[in-house]
C-alpha positions as CSV (number, residue, x, y, z in Angstrom):
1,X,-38.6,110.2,163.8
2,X,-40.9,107.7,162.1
3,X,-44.5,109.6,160.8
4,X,-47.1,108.8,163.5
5,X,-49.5,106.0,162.6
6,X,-52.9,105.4,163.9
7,X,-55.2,102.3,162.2
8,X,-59.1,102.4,163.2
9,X,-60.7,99.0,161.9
10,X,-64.4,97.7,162.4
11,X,-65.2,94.5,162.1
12,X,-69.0,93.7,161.7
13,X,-70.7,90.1,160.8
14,X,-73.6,88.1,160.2
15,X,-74.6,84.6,159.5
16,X,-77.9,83.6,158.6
17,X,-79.5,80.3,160.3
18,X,-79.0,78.8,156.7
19,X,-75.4,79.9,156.7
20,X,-74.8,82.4,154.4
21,X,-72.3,84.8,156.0
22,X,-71.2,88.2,155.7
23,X,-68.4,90.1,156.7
24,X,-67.8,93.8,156.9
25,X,-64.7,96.0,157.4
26,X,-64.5,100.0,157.3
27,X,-61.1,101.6,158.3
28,X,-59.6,104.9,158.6
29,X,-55.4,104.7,158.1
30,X,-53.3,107.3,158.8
31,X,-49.8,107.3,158.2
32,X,-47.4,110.7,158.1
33,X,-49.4,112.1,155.1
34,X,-51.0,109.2,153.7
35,X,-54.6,108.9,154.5
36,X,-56.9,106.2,153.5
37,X,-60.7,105.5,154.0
38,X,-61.9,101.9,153.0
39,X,-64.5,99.4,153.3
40,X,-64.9,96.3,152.6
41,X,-68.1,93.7,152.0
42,X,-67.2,90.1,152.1
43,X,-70.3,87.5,151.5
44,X,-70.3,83.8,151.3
45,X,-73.9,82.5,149.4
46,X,-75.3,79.3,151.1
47,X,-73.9,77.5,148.4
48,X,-70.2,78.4,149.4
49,X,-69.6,80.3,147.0
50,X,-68.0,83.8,147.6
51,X,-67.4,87.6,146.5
52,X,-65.8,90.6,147.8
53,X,-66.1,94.3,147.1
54,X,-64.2,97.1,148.0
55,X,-64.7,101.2,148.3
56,X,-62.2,103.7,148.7
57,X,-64.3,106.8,148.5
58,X,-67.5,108.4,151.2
59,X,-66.8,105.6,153.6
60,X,-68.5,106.4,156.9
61,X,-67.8,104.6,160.2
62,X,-70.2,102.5,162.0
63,X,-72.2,104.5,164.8
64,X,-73.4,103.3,168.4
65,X,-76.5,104.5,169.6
66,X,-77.0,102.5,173.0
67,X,-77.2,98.7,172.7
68,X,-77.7,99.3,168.5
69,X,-74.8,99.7,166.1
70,X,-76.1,101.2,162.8
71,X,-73.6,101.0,159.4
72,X,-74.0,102.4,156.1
73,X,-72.2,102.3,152.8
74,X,-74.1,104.2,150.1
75,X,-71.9,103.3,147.3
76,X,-72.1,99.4,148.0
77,X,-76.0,99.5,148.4
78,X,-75.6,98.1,152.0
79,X,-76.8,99.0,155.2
80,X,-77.2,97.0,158.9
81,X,-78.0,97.4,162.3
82,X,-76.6,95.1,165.0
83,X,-78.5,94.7,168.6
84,X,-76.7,93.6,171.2
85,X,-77.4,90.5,172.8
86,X,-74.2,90.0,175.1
87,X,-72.0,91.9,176.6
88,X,-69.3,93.2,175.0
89,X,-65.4,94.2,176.9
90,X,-62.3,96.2,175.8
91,X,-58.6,94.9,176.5
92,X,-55.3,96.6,175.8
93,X,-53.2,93.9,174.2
94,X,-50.0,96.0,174.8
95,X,-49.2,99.0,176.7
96,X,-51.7,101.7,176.9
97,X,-53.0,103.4,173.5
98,X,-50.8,100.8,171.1
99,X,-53.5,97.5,170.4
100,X,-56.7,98.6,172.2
101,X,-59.5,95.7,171.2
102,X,-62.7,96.5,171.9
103,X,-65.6,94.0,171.5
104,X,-68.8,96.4,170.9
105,X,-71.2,93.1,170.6
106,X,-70.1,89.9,171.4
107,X,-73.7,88.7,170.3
108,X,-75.8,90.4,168.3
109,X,-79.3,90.1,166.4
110,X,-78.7,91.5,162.7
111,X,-80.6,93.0,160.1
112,X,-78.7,93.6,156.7
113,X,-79.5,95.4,153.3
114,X,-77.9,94.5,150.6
115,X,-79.1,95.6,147.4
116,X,-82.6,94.8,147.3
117,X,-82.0,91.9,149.3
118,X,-83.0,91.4,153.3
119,X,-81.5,89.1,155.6
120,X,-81.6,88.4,159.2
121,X,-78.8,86.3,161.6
122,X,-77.0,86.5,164.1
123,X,-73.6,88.6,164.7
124,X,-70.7,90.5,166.0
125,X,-69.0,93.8,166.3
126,X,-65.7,95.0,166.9
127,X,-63.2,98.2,166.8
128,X,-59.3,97.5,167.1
129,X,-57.3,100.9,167.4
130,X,-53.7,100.6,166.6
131,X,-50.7,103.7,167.0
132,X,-48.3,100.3,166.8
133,X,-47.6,99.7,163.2
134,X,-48.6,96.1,161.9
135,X,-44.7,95.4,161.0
136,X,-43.5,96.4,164.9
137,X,-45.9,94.3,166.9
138,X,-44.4,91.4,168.2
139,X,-46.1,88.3,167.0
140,X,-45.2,86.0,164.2
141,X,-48.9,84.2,164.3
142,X,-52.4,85.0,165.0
143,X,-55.4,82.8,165.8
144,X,-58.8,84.9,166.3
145,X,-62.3,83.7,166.0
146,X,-65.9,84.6,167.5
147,X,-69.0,81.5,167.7
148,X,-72.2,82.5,168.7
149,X,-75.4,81.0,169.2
150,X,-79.0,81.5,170.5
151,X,-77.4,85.1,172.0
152,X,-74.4,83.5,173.5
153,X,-70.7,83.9,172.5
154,X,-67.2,82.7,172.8
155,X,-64.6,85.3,171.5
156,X,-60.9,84.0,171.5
157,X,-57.3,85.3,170.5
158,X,-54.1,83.4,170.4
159,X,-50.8,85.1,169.9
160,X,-47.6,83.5,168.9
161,X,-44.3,85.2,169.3
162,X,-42.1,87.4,171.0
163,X,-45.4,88.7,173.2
164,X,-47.3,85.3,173.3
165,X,-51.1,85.7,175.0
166,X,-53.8,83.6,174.6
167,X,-57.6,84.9,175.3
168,X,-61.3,83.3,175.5
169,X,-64.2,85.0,176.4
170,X,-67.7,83.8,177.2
171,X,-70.4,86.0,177.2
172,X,-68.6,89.1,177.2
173,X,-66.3,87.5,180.3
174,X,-62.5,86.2,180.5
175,X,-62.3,82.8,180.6
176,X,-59.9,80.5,183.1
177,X,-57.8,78.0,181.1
178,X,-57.8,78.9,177.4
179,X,-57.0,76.5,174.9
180,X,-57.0,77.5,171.0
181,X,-56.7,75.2,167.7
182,X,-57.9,75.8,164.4
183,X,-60.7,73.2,164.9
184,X,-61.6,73.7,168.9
185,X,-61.2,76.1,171.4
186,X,-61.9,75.5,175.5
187,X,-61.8,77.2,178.3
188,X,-63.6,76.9,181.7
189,X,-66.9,76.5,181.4
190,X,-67.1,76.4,177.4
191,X,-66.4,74.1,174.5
192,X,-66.5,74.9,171.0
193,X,-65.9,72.3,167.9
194,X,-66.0,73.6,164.6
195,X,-66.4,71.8,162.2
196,X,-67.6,71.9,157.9
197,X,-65.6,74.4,157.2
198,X,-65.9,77.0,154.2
199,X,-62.9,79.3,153.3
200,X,-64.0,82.6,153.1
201,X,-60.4,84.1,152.3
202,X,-57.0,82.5,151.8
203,X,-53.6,84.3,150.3
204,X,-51.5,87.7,150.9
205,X,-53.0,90.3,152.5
206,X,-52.1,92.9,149.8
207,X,-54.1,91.0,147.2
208,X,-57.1,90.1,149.0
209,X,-57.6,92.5,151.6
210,X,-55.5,95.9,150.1
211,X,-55.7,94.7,146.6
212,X,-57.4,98.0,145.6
213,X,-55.3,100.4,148.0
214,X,-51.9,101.1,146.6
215,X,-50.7,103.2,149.6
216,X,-51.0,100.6,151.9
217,X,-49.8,97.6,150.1
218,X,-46.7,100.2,149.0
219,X,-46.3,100.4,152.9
220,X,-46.2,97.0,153.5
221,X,-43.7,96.3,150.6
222,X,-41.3,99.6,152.1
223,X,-41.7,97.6,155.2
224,X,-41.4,93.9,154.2
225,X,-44.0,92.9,156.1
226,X,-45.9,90.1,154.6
227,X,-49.1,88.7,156.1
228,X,-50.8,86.0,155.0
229,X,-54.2,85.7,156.4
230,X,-57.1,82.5,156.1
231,X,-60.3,82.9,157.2
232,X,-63.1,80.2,157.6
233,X,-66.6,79.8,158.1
234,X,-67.5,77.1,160.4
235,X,-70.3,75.1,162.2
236,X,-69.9,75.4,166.0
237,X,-71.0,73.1,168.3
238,X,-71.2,74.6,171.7
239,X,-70.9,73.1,175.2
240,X,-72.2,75.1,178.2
241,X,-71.3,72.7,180.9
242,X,-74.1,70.6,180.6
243,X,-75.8,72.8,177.9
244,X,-75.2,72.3,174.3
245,X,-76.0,74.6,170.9
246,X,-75.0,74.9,167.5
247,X,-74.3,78.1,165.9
248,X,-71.7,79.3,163.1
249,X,-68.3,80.9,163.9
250,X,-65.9,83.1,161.6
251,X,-62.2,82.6,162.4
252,X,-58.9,83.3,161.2
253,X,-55.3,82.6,161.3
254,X,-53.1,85.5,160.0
255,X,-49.1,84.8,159.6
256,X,-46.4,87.8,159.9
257,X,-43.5,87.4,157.6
């Protein structure tokens, strides 16, 4: 019997209205007996240009207090809290307990530490729980992005593969007639261009995101799984039926091979 493997990953972001961006991750990964705490602080300056740093060591998870997520890493000099402007929703994206999704803020207000440095934006939260290992689920290519503006959001997910589905949400709320690309994404009700793009992250996953966790890019290597993962920063320009705003979107396509 394979060991039992459980992945808990938060995602947490902001983007200033000058577009400097930010992007957290904290995980807990369990795997037979390996066990890894991380996080993660990715930031893109308003010049473009970016950094990453990683800890492996008193990582806490973020914590949910009502409409306010609160998140702390001592070691990093960060700390945040995200207030809820939309609705968030959960999804199980295969059977029961395997990929559960949650969006804990699709739209959120944010207030960031960093050092000795403030700043304020707007944002979005998420927790996906995994007990399916990454090199079992059946897709061969990823698409997932979030835009958000003046308090209102579009989330979207695009699988390709063996277990294709394709997702938009507005405000919190499933959207008829999706439609994904890497430069717009529609659905009923919504449009979304995005456009000046920055890359925030481009290569293999085990030397940008796991660069600094041997167990895990070990695992990936005993498994053969290679992702490759690029993620952009992006101006959005959002149609509301007859409403229009423009607000920033983060966004990804991740590869399995």
């Amino acid at each position: 019997m394979p060991p039992a493997f459980r992945l808990e990953k938060w995602y947490l972001d902001c983007v200033t209205d000058g577009g400097e961006a930010w992007v957290g991750y904290a995980a807990v990964l369990g795997v037979g007996k390996l066990k890894v705490r991380a996080a993660s602080l990715l930031r893109c300056d308003a010049a473009g240009a970016v950094s990453q740093r990683n800890r492996l060591r008193g990582v806490p998870l973020p914590t949910v207090e009502g409409s306010t997520v609160r998140w702390g890493v001592p070691g990093l000099g960060f700390d945040g809290e995200w207030t809820g402007r939309a609705a968030g929703f959960e999804r199980e994206l295969l059977d029961p307990g395997e990929v559960s999704w949650c969006c804990v803020q699709s739209a959120s207000d944010v207030a960031v530490r960093i050092g000795g440095e403030r700043l304020r934006g707007e944002g979005y939260v998420e927790r996906l729980t995994l007990t399916l290992p990454p090199w079992r689920l059946p897709i061969d290519e990823l698409r997932w992005g979030r835009a958000v503006a003046f308090g209102r959001s579009v989330v979207w997910l695009d699988w390709v593969g063996p277990k294709s589905m394709r997702l938009v949400y507005l405000d919190g709320r499933p959207a008829a007639r999706p439609c994904v690309s890497d430069r717009e994404v529609t659905a009923e009700g919504v449009r979304v261009k995005l456009d000046e793009q920055a890359t925030l992250r481009a290569g293999s996953v085990e030397k940008t995101v796991f660069r600094r966790v041997p167990g895990v890019t070990r695992l990936l290597a005993r498994h053969r799984l290679a992702l490759d993962e690029t993620k952009w920063l992006s101006r959005a320009s959002m149609e509301f039926g007859p409403s229009r705003s423009s607000g920033w979107a983060i966004h990804e396509v991740v590869r399995w091979g």
